[in-house]
C-alpha positions in Angstrom: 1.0 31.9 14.0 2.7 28.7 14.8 6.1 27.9 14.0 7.4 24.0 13.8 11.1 23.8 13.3 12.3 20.0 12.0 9.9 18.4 9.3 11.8 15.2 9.7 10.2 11.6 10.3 8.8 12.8 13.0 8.2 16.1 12.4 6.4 16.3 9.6 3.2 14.3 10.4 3.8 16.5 13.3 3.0 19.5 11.4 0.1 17.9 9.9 -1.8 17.2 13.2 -0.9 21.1 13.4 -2.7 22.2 10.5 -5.3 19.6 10.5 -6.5 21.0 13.1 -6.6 24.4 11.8 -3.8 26.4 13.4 -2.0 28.5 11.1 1.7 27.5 10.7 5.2 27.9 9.3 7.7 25.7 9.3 11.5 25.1 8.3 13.4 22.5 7.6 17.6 22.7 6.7 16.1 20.4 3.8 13.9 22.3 2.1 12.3 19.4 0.0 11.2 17.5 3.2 9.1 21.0 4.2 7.7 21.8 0.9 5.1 19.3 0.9 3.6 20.9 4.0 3.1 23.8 1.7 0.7 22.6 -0.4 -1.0 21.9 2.6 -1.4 25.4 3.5 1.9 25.8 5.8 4.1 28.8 5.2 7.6 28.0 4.1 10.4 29.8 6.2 13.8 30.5 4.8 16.1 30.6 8.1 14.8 29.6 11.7 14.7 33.5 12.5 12.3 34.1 10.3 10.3 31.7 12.3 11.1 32.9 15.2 10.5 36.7 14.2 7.0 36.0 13.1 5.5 33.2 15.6 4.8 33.4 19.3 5.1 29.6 19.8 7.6 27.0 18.3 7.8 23.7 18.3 11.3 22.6 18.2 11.6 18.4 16.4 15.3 18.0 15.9 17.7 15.5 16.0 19.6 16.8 19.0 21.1 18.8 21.7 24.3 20.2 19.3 21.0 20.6 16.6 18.7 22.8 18.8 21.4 24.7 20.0 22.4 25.6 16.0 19.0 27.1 15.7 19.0 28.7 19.0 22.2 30.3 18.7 21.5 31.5 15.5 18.4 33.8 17.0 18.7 37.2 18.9 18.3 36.6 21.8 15.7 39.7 21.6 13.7 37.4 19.6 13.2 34.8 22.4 11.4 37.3 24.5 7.6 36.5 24.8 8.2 33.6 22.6 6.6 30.1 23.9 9.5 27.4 22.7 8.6 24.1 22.9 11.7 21.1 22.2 10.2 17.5 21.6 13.3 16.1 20.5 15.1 14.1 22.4 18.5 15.1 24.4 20.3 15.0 27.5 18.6 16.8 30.3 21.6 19.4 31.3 21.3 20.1 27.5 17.4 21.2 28.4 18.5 22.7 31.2 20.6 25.1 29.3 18.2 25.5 26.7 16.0 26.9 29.5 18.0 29.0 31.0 18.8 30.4 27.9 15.7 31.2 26.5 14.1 32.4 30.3 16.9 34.9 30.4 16.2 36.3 27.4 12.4 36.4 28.5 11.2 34.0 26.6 9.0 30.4 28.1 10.7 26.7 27.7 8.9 23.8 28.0 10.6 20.3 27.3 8.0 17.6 25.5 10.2 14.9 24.3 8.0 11.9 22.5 7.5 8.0 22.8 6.0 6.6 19.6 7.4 6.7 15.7 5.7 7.6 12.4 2.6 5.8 12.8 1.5 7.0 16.2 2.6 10.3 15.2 0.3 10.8 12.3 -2.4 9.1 14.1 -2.1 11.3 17.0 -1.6 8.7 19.6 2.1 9.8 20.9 3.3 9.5 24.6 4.0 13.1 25.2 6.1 14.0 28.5 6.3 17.1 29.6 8.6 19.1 32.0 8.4 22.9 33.0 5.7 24.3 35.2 2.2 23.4 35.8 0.9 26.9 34.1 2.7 26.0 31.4 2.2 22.9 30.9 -2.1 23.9 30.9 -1.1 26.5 28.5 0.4 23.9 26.1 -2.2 21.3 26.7 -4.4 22.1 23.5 -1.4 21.7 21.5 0.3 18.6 22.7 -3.0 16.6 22.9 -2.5 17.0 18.8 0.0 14.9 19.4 -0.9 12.6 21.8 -4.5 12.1 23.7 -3.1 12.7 27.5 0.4 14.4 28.0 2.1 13.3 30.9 3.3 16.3 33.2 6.5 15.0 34.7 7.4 18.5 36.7 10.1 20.4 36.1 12.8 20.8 33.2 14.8 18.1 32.7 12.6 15.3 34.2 10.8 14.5 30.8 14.3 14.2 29.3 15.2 11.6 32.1 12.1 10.0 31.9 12.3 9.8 27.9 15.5 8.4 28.2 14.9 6.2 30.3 12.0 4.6 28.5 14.4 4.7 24.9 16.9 2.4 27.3 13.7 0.0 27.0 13.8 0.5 23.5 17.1 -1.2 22.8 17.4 -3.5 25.6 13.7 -5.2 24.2 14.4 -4.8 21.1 18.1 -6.8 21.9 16.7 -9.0 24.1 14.1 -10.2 21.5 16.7 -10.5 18.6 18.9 -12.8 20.2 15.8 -15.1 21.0 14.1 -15.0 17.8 17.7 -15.7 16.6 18.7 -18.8 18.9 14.7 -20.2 18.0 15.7 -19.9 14.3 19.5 -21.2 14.1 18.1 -24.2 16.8 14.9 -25.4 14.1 12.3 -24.2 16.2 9.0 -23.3 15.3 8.5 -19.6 15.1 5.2 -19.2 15.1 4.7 -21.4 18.4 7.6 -19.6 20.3 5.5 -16.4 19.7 2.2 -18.1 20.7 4.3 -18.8 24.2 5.9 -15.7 24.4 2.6 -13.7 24.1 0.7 -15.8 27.4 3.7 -14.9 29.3 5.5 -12.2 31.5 7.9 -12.2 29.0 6.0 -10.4 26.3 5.9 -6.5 25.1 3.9 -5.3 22.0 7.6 -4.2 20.2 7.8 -8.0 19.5 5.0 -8.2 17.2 5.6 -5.2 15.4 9.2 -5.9 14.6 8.4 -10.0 14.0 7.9 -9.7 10.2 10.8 -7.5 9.5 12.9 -9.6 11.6 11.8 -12.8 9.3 11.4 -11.2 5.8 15.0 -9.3 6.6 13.0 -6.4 5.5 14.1 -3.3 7.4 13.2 -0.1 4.8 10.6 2.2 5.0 11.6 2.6 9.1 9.4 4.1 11.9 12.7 4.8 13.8 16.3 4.6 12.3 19.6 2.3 13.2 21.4 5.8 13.3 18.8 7.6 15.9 18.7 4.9 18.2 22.6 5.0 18.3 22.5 8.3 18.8 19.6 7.8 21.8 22.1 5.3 23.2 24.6 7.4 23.5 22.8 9.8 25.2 21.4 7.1 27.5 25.2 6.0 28.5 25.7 9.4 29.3 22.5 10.0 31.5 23.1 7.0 33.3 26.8 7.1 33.9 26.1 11.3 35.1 24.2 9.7 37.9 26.2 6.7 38.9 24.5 3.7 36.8 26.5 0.8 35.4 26.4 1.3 31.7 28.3 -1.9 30.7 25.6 -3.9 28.6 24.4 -0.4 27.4 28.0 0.0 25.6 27.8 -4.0 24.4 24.5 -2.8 22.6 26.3 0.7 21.2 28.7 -1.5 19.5 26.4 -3.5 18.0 24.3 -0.6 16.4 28.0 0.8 15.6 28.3 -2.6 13.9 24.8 -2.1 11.8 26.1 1.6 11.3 29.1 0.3 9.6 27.6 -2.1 7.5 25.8 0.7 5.4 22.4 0.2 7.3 22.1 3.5 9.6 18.9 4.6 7.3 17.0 1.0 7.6 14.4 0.7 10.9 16.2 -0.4 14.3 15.4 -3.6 14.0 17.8 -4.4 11.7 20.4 -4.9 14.9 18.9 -8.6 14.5 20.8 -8.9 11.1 23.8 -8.3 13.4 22.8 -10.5 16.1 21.6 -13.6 14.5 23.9 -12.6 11.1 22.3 -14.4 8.2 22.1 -13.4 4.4 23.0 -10.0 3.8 20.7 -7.4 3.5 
C-alpha cells in the first residue's frame, strides 16, 4: 500500500492522481475533514502518521514545511523507517532535506526529495514540474509514481539540489508576480488602456504566462478560491532569503517583497491567492 501524508491544496488532488490510477492508498491529514473525502474515493483513512508508516512501504510526504515534516518524522520509530521508500514534495530548505536524509538512511530507510512547480490546477490535471534529487536508482524506481504527477520529472542529482532548484524557481514566482503588479498598477492609476498594454506585453521579451493567469484577479480584485496562498508564498520567501543569503546572494529586494506579503498577511488576506500583493502595491478599494 501507498501512504500520502498532507491532503492539503496540493495534496489532495495529489492523492487522487494516486488512486485514479489504481494504487491502493492511505492517507492522513492533522485535519481530518480535508482527508475524508478521499475516503469515499476508496482511500483508507489513517489515524496518526505511524499508522501510515507501519502499514505502507512508500510515502509521499505534501506538507507545509521543514518544522512540519520533521513533526511527522519525529513522531515515528525510527524502526519504522527501515525499508520504507519516503518521498517529501513539499517545499523546504535544502540542509532541512539533508537531514531528513540522513535521518531516515540511518535508520535504513530510502529518501528521495521531489519538491513541485505548479498549483491546484496542474496538480489535478497531472501536468506538475516534478524535480527530483537522490540517486539515479532511485529516482527510476519512483518514476511510475511521479509521472502521476507530472508527465517528465526532472532528475536534478543528489539531495538537496531539487530543494535549490525549487527555490530558486519560487524566487521567480514573487519577483514576476511583483514585477507585474507594480506595472499593471502604474498602467491603471496613469489612464492607460489595459487591454492594449497586455497586447504589447505579450509580443515582447518582457512577457511570462503568470501574467495572464493572474490578469483577471488583479482587475476584478477577486483573489478567493487561490491556486497558491499569500501565507505560503511568504513562507517560500522566507526560505528563499535564507537559501540565498547561506550561499552569499544579496537578498535585499527579496526582503522589500517579504514585507509586502507581511503587509497582505496583516491585512487579514493570508488565505486569498498571491496575487492579491497587487491590492498592496497598487492599493485601491479594499478587498
Amino acid at each position: 500500500m501507498i501512504g500520502f501524508i498532507g491532503t492539503g491544496l496540493m495534496g489532495f488532488p495529489m492523492a487522487q492522481r494516486l488512486l485514479s490510477a489504481g494504487y491502493p492508498l492511505m492517507v492522513y491529514n492533522r485535519t481530518r475533514a480535508k482527508a475524508e473525502p478521499l475516503q469515499a474515493e476508496g482511500a483508507v483513512l489513517a489515524e496518526t502518521p505511524g499508522e501510515v508508516f507501519s502499514r505502507c512501504d512508500i510515502i509521499f510526504l505534501m506538507l507545509t514545511d521543514g518544522p512540519a515534516v520533521k513533526e511527522v518524522l519525529s513522531s515515528i520509530p525510527r524502526v519504522q523507517f527501515s525499508g520504507k521508500m519516503i518521498v517529501q514534495m513539499g517545499t523546504i530548505l535544502p540542509e532541512e532535506s539533508l537531514e531528513f536524509a540522513r535521518t531516515i538512511e540511518d535508520a535504513g530507510g530510502e529518501y528521495l526529495e521531489a519538491p513541485v512547480l505548479g498549483s491546484t490546477p496542474e496538480a489535478s490535471s497531472g501536468r506538475l514540474i516534478v524535480l527530483v534529487g537522490g540517486s539515479r536508482e532511485q529516482y527510476q524506481q519512483m518514476l511510475p509514481y511521479l509521472r502521476l504527477f507530472g508527465p517528465e520529472p526532472f532528475f536534478l542529482g543528489e539531495i538537496g539540489k531539487a530543494a535549490t532548484t525549487k527555490l530558486a524557481l519560487n524566487q521567480l514566482i514573487v519577483t514576476l508576480i511583483t514585477a507585474f503588479s507594480i506595472s499593471l498598477g502604474m498602467v491603471q492609476a496613469g489612464g492607460g488602456d489595459v487591454e492594449l498594454f497586455m497586447r504589447i506585453l505579450r509580443q515582447s521579451a518582457l512577457y511570462a504566462p503568470m501574467f495572464d493567469k493572474k490578469l483577471e484577479r488583479m482587475l476584478n480584485r477577486d483573489f478567493r478560491r487561490p491556486n497558491f496562498p499569500v501565507k505560503h508564498l511568504l513562507k517560500d520567501v522566507r526560505l528563499i532569503i535564507k537559501a540565498a543569503q547561506h550561499v552569499g546572494i544579496s537578498t535585499e529586494v527579496l526582503q522589500s517583497i517579504q514585507d509586502i506579503l507581511q503587509q497582505a498577511v496583516d491585512a487579514g488576506w493570508q488565505d486569498l491567492d498571491y496575487s492579491a500583493i497587487f491590492q498592496v502595491l497598487a492599493r485601491g478599494e479594499r478587498l
